[in-house]
C-alpha positions in Angstrom: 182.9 27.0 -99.6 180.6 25.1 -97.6 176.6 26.3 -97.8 174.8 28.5 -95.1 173.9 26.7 -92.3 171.2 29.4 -90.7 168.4 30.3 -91.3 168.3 34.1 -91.3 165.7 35.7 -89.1 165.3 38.0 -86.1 163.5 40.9 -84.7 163.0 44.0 -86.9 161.4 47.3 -86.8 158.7 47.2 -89.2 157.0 50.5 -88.3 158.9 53.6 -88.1 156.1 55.1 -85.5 156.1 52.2 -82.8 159.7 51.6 -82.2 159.0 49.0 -79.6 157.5 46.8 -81.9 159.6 44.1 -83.1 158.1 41.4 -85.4 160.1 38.5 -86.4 161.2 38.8 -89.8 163.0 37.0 -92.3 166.9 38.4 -93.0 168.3 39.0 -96.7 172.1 38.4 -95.6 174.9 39.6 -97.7 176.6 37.8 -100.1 178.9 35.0 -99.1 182.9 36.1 -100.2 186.2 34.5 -99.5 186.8 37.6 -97.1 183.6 36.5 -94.8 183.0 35.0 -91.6 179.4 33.6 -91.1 178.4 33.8 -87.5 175.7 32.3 -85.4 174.6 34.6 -82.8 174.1 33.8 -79.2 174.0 37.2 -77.6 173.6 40.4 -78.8 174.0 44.2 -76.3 171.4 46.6 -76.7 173.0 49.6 -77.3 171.7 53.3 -77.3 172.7 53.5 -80.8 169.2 51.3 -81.7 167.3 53.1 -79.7 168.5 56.4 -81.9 168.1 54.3 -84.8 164.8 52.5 -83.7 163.2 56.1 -83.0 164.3 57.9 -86.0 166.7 59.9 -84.4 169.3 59.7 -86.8 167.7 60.0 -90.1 165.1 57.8 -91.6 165.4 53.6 -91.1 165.7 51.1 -94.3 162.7 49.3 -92.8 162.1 46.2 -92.2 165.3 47.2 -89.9 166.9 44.5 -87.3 169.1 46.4 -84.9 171.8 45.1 -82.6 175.7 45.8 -83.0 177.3 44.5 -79.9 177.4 40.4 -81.2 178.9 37.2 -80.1 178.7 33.7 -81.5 180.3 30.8 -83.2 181.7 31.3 -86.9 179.9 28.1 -88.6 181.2 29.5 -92.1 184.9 30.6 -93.3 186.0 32.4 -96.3 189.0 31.3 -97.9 190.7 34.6 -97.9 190.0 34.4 -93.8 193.2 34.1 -91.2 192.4 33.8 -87.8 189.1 32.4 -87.5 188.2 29.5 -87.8 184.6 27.1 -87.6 183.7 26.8 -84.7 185.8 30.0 -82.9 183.4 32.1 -80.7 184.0 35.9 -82.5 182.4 39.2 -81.7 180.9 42.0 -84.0 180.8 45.5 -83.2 179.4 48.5 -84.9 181.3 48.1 -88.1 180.9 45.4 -90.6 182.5 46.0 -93.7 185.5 48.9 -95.4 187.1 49.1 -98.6 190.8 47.5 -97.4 192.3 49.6 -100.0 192.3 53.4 -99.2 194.9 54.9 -97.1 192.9 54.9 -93.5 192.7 51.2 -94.1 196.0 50.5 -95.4 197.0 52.1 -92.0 194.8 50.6 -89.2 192.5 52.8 -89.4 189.6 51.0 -91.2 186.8 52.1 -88.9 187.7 55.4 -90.2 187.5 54.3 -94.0 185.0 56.7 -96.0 183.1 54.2 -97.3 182.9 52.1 -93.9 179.7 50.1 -93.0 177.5 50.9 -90.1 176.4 47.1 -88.8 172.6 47.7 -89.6 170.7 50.2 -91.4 173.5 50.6 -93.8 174.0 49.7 -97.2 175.8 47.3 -99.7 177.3 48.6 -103.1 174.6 45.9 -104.2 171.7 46.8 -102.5 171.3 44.7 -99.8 170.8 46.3 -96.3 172.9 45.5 -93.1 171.0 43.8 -90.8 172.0 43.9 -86.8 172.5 41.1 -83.6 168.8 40.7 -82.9 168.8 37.5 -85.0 170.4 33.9 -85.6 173.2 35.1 -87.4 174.5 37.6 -89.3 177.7 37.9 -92.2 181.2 40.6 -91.8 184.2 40.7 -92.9 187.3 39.8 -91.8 188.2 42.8 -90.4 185.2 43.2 -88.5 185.4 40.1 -86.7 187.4 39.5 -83.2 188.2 36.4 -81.9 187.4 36.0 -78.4 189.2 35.2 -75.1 188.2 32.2 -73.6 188.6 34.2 -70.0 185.5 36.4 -70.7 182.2 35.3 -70.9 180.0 35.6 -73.6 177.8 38.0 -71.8 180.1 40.4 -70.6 182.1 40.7 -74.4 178.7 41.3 -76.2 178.4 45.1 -74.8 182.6 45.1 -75.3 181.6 45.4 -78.6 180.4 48.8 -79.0 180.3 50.6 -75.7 183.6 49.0 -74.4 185.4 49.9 -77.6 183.7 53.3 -78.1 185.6 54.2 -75.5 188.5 52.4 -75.2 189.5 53.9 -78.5 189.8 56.9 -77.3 191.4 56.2 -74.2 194.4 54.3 -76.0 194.2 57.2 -78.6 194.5 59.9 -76.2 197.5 58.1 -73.5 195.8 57.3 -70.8 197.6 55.3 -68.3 199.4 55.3 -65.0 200.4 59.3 -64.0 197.4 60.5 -66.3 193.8 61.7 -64.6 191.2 60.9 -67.3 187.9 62.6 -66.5 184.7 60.6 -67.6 181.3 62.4 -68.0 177.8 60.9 -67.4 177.8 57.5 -65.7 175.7 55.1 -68.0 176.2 52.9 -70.9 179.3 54.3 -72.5 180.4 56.2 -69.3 180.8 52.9 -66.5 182.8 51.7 -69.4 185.2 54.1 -69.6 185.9 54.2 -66.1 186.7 50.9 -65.9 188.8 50.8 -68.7 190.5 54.1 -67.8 191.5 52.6 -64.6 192.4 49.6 -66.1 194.8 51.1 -68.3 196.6 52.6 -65.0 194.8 56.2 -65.1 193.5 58.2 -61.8 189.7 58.5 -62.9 187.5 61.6 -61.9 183.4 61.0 -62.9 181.0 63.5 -63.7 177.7 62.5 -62.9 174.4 64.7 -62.4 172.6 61.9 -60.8 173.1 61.8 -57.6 172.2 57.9 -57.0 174.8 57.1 -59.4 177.6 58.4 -57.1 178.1 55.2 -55.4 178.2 53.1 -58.4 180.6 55.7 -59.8 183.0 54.4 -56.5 182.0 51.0 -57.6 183.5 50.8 -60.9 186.7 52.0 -59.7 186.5 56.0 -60.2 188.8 57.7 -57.7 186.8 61.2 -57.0 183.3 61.7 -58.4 181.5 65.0 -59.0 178.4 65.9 -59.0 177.6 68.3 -61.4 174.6 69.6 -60.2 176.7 72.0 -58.2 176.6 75.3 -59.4 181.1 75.5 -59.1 181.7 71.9 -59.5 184.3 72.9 -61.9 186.4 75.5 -60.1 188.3 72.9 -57.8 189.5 70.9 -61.1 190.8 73.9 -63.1 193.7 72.8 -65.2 193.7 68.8 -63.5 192.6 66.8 -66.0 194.8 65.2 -68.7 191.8 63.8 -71.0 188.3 63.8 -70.4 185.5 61.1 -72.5 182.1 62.5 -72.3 179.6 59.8 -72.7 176.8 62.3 -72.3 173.4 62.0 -75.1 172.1 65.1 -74.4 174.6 67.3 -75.6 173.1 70.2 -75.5 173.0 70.7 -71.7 176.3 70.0 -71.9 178.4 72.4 -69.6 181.4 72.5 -72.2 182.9 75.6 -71.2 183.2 74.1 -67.7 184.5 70.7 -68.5 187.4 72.9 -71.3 188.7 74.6 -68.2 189.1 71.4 -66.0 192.1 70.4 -69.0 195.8 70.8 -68.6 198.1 72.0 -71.1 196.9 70.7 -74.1 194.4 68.3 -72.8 192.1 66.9 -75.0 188.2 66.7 -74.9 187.2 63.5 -76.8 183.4 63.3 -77.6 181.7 59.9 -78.0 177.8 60.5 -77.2 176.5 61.1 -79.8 172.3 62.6 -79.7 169.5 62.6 -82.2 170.8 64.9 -85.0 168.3 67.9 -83.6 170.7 68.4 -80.7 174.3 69.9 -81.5 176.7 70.3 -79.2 176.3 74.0 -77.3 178.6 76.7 -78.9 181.8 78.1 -76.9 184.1 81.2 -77.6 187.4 80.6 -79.3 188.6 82.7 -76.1 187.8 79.3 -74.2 190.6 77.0 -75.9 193.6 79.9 -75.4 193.9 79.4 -71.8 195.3 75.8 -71.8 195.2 75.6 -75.5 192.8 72.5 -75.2 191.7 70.3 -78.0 188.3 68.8 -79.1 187.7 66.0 -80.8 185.8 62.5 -81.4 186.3 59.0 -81.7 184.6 56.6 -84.4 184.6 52.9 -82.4 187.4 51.5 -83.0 190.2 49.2 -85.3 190.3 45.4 -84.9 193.8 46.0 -83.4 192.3 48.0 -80.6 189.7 45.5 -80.1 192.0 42.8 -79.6 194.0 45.1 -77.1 191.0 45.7 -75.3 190.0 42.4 -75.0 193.2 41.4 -73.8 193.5 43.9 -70.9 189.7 43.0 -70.1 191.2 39.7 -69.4 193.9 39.7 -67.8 192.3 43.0 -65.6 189.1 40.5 -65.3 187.0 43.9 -66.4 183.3 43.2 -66.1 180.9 45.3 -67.4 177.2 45.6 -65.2 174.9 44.0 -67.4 171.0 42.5 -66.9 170.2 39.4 -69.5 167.1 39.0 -71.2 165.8 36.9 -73.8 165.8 38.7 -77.6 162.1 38.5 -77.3 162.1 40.6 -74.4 163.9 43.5 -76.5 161.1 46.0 -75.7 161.5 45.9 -72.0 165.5 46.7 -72.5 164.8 49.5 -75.1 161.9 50.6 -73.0 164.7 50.6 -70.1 167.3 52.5 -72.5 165.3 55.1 -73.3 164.1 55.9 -69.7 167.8 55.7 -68.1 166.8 52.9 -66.1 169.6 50.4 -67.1 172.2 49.9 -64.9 174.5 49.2 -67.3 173.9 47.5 -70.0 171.3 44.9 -71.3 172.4 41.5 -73.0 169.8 39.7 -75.3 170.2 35.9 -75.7 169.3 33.7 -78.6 166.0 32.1 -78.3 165.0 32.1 -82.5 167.7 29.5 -83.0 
């Protein structure tokens, strides 16, 4: 195999009490296998998952910690064992890196569901070494983690595909939406413009749930059909028993109007969850009385296989899906976290290489 070509090195959170501080730092990358792709990274999505991670949120950080799980660049290294990359290909990472390829979920598709599956930073190897995220020149996954992508989307808009596009796209696919089906979407960020322009991609009537009122328009923007506001005290009455699936996107779980939102499902509609808050804010209890009227389900989503990816990159192509996105260089991380964690993006922020 042909030696490393990068010098490993990005922007990492060296103090667990000032999360906006990011000092450039050397990177201990994993080591090279015949299973690997080695990829140079050009742009990288901020994604609220660092700011959880960044704050503590989430459980304590394997500091020094370089964020970042919504990657695209050019695979400058190949392992042997590797089939449809090649040098030179420009590939995406999401928030997965590495699973075992041998237990059932992954024998099956299913390898972001493996048990032993590997978050993309602030994880850790069998070895030792920690996973280190997109904030940097270049970063090491396998395989499985890595998608080849279409030459009709631009570098800029796959990045946040990555993670927030597949986050929800998952589910989407999972859960049939598609023409005749009215997919409800709640809270119009990050995760949520996503899934309203992939629901309607994928054929679906879209309803969004928004609380903020100057997110409305940008609601009709994207695509959505009908939007709500749900600051009205009976938003839900008018919807009882319409929708077919609804994605909640929402962080702040807690003030989550769940009851509500259960009512607004038909026959065996199905609730998919993919916010997910700091771990001091569960989701708000219900009655078991509130799933026997339409005998509703609840569930999650966990981001998503490769073969979903690829899917989802090929619909965002030929749909010419385009996610609203501000760049900035990776040095000017602090202003998109700072942006993140105020609810000031509109959608998503895109960091480009300048340590290269």
């Amino acid at each position: 195999m042909a030696k490393s070509q990068l010098e490993f090195k990005g922007y990492a959170l060296v103090d667990p009490h000032n999360f906006l501080d990011l000092q450039v730092s050397a990177i201990k990358p994993k080591n090279f296998t015949a299973d690997d792709v080695e990829i140079a990274i050009t742009h990288c999505g901020v994604c609220g998952s660092d700011l959880h991670t960044l704050k503590q949120g989430w459980g304590e950080s394997k500091l020094p910690l370089i964020v970042g799980h919504e990657i695209i660049g050019h695979a400058v290294r190949v392992g042997d064992n590797v089939q449809d990359i090649k040098v030179g290909d420009r590939v995406g990472v999401g928030a997965a890196i590495w699973s075992c390829m041998s237990c059932r979920q992954c024998k099956e598709g299913y390898e972001n569901y493996c048990p032993q599956c590997l978050s993309t930073y602030n994880d850790e190897y069998k070895d030792g070494i920690v996973t280190q995220g997109g904030y940097a020149t270049g970063i090491r996954a396998h395989q499985q983690f890595v998608f080849p992508i279409p030459d009709a989307i631009e570098s800029k808009y796959a990045a946040s595909m990555m993670c927030g596009g597949l986050t929800v796209f998952s589910p989407l696919k999972t859960n049939g939406a598609g023409p005749g089906k009215k997919v409800g979407v709640i809270g119009i960020g990050g995760l949520g413009h996503y899934a309203v322009l992939f629901a309607r991609a994928l054929g679906a009537e879209v309803y969004a749930f928004t609380h903020s009122k100057d997110k409305m328009d940008d609601a009709k923007k994207l695509g959505a059909n009908h939007v709500i506001d749900t600051t009205n005290k009976d938003f839900a009455e008018p919807y009882a028993g319409a929708l077919d699936i609804i994605i909640s996107t929402m962080d702040a779980t807690s003030h989550l109007p769940l009851k509500e939102f259960l009512s607004m499902l038909y026959v065996h509609g199905r609730f998919i969850n993919v916010g997910i808050p700091d771990a001091d804010q569960p989701l708000p209890t219900i009655h078991a009385f509130d799933l026997v009227p339409n005998g509703c389900y609840i569930g999650g989503s966990s981001v998503g296989s490769k073969k979903e990816c690829m899917e989802m990159l090929r619909i965002a192509a030929e749909k010419g899906v385009k996610p609203w996105i501000h760049e900035l260089p990776m040095k000017d991380a602090k202003k998109a976290l700072d942006a993140v964690a105020n609810n000031t993006v509109r959608y998503r922020y895109v960091l480009t290489q300048d340590l290269a």
